[in-house]
C-alpha positions in Angstrom: -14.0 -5.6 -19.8 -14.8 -8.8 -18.1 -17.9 -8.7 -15.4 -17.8 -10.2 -12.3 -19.0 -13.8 -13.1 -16.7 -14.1 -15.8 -13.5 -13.2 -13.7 -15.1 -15.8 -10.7 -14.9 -18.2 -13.6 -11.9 -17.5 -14.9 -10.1 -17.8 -11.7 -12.0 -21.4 -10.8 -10.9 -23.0 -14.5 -7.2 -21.9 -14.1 -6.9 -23.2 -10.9 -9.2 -26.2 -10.8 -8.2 -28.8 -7.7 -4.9 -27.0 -7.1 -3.8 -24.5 -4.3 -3.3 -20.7 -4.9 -1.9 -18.0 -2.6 -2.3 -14.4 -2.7 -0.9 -11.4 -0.3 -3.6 -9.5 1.0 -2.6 -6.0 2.2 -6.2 -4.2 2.8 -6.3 -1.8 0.0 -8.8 -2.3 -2.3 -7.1 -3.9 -5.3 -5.7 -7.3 -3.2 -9.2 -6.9 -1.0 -11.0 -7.6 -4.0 -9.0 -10.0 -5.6 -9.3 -11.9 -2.3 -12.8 -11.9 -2.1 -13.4 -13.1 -6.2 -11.0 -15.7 -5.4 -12.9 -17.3 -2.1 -15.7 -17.3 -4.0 -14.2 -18.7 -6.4 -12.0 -21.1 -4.9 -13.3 -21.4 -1.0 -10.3 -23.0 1.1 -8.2 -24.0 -2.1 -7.0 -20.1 -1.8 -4.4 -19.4 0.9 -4.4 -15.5 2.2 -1.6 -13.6 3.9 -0.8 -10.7 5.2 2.6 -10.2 5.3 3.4 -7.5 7.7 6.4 -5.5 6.6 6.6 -2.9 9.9 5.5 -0.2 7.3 2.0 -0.2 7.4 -0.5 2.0 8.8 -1.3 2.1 13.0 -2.5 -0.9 13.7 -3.4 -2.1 10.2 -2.3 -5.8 9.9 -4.4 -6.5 12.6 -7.2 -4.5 11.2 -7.5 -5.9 8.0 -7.3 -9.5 9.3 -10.1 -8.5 11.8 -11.8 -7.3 9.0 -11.9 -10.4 6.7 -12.2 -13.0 9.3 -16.0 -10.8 10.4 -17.0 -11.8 6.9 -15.8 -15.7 6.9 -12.2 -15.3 5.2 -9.7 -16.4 6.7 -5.8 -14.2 6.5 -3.2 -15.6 8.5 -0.8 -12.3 9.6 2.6 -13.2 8.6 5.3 -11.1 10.6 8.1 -10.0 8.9 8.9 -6.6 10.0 12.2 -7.2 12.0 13.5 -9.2 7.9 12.4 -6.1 6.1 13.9 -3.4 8.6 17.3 -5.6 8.6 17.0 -5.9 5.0 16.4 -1.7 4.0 19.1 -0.7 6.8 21.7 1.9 5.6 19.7 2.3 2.3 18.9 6.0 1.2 18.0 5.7 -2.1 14.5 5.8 -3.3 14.8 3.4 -5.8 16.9 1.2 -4.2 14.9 1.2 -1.2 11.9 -0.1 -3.8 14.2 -2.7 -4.8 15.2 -4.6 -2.1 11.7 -4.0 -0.2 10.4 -6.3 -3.5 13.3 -8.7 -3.2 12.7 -9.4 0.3 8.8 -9.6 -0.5 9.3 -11.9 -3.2 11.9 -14.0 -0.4 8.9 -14.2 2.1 6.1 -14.8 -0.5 8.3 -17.5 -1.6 8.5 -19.6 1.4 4.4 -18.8 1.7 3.9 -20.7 -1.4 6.7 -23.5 -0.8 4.5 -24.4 2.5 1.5 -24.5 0.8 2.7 -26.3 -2.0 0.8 -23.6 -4.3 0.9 -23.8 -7.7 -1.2 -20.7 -8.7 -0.6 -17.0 -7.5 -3.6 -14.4 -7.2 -2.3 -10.7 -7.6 -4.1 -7.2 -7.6 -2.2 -6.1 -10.2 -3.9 -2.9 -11.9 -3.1 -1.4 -15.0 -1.5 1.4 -13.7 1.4 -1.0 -12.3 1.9 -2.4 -14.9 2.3 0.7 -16.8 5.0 2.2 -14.1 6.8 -1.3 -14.1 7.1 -1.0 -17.8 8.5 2.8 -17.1 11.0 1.4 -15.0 9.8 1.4 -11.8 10.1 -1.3 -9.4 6.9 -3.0 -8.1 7.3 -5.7 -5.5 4.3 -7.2 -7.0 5.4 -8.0 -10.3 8.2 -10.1 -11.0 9.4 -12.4 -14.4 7.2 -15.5 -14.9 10.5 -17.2 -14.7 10.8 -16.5 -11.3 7.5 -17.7 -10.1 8.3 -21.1 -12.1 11.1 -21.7 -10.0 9.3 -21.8 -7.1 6.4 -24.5 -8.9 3.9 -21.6 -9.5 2.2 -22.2 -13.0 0.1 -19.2 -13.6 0.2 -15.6 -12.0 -3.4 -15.0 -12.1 -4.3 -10.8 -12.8 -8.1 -10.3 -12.7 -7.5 -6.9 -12.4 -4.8 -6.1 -14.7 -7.1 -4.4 -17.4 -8.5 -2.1 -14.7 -7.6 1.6 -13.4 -8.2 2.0 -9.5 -11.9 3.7 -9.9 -13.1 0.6 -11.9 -12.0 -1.7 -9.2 -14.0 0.4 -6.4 -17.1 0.1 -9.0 -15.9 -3.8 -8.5 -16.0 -4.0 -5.1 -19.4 -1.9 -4.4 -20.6 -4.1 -6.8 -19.5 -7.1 -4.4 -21.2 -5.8 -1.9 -17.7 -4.9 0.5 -17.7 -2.6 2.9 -16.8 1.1 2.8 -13.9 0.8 5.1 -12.6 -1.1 1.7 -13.0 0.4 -1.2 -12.7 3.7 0.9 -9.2 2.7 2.3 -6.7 5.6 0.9 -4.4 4.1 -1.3 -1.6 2.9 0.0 1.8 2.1 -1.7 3.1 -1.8 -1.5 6.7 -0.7 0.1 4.0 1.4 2.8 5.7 3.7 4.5 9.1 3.2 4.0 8.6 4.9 0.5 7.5 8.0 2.7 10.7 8.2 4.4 13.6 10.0 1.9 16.8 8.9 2.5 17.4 5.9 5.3 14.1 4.8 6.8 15.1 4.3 11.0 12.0 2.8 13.1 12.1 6.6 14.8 11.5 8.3 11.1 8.8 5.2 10.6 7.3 5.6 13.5 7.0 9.5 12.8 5.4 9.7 9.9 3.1 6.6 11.0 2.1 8.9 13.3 1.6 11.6 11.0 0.0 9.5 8.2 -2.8 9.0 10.7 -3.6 12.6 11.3 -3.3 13.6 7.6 -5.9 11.0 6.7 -8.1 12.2 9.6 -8.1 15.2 9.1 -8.6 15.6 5.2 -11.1 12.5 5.5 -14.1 15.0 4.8 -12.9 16.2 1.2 -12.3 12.5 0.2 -9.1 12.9 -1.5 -8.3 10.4 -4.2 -4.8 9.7 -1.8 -3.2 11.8 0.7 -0.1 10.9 2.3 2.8 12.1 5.2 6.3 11.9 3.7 9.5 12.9 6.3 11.9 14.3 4.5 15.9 13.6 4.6 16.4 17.5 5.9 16.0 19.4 9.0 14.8 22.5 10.1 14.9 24.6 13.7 11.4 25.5 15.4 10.2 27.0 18.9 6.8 26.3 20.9 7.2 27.4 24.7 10.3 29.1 24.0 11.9 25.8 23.8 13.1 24.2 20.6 10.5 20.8 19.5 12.6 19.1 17.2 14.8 19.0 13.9 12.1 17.0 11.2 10.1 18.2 8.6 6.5 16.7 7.6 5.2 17.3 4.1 1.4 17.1 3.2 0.6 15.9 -0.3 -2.8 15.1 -1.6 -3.9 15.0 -4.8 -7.5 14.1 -7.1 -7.0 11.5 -9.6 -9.1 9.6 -11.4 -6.9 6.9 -13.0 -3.8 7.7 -10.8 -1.7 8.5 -14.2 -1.9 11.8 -14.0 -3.6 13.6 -10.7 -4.4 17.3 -9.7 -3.1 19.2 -6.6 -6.0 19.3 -3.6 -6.1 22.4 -1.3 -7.9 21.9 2.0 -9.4 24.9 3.5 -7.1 27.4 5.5 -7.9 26.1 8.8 -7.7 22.5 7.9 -4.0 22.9 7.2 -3.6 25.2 10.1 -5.1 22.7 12.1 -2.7 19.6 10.4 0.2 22.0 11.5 -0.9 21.9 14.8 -1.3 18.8 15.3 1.6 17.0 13.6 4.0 19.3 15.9 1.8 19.2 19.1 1.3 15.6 18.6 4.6 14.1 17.4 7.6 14.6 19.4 10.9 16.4 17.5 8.7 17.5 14.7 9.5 21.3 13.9 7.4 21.7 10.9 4.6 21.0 8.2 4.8 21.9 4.7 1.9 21.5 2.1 3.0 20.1 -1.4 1.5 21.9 -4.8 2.8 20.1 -7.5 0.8 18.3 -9.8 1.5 14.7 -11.7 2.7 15.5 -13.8 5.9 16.7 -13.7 5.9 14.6 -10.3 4.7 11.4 -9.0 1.8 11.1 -6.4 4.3 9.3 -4.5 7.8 10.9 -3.8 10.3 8.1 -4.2 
């Protein structure tokens, strides 16, 4: 495995006097190939963050906060109404993963047009490329053919021999903050992989809101990811004798240490009493919470 200096290095040679671009999305694979490649490259490396409507509360503007309070600058690139136009009508998973990476790959494109960029910096980790290679889409990887259409000569993959855990060790190592390479993971197509069957700005907007509780409220067992998922079925409820809603929340969280395969996590008792509670007290037309036991495999961490 590469160290640190040798990646810095390896980035500077390929790229020389030329412009690179890379989407930055706060978790801790593109946050640390954004940080080897300003040190590496200083203002001949372009950041975005494209915001695709899917993200966390109040993340895009988070992240880019974040950078620019330690000198790098990420210009917020906003996109959502494209990608909510683009996924409309669209129920299946796969599908969904598709045309999110198409439309991705349409934006990033006129990123690197504008900047007349001839290299591309990616957080690609070895576990992508192992699920691309298994057939699933990732809006991150696409044909080198592709990228030479648009000028790009090199896609540049620092951390494409690494599992997640070893780039953590990367970033502590770089000295980043904890509210980086503590970020739950978080999947590229966000949340509209957490939403079966078509993904509305309501059913977003609900298990945004419900994303946010799950992770605050697990927080304090460090889970390697937990996540919020809506899915396409409804279910009746009562509180007050008067019916709260039709949708159902699942809970999933899981301990992994190279996100290939990953064990089940069970909170305490109370803490999942207390997610109940909150999801339906706090989310308007939210009936129920179910808590998911299956281990990857024979699932995936994600659902879709």
């Amino acid at each position: 495995m590469e160290s640190i200096d040798e990646k810095i290095e390896g980035i500077k040679g390929k790229v020389k006097d030329k412009v690179a671009v890379n989407a930055l999305s706060g978790g801790v694979d593109s946050s640390v190939v954004t940080f080897l490649g300003k040190i590496a490259l200083g203002d001949k490396l372009k950041s975005y963050f494209i915001d695709t409507g899917f993200m966390r509360e109040n993340e895009p503007e988070e992240v880019v906060e974040t950078f620019k309070e330690r000198g790098i600058e990420v210009k917020l690139y906003d996109a959502a109404d494209e990608f909510y136009d683009a996924v409309r009508f669209i129920k299946d998973g796969e599908d969904k993963r598709k045309v999110f990476s198409n439309k991705f790959y349409d934006i990033f494109s006129r990123i690197i047009k504008e900047n007349n960029a001839k290299y591309l910096l990616q957080g690609t980790i070895k576990a992508d490329k192992i699920m691309f290679d298994k057939g699933q889409s990732q809006h991150n990887i696409r044909t080198k053919s592709d990228y030479a259409e648009l000028g790009i000569e090199e896609v540049i993959e620092p951390l494409s021999d690494l599992y997640k855990y070893q780039v953590r060790d990367i970033a502590i190592d770089l000295n980043l903050p904890g509210e980086i390479y503590n970020r739950p993971p978080f999947p590229g197509p966000g949340l509209l992989i957490r939403v079966l069957g078509e993904a509305t700005r309501e059913k977003i907007g609900i298990v945004r809101k419900a994303q946010k509780i799950v992770e605050e409220e697990l927080k304090i067992y460090n889970p390697s990811q937990c996540l919020a998922c809506l899915p396409n079925d409804t279910a009746t409820g009562m509180i007050g004798g008067k019916a709260p809603g039709k949708y159902i929340i699942i809970v999933r969280a899981v301990k992994t240490d190279d996100f290939m395969t990953a064990d089940i996590f069970l909170p305490r008792k109370k803490t999942i009493e207390k997610l109940s509670k909150r999801i339906t007290g706090e989310i308007p037309n939210v009936a129920r919470v179910l808590y998911e036991i299956t281990g990857k495999p024979p699932g995936t961490i994600e659902y879709i």
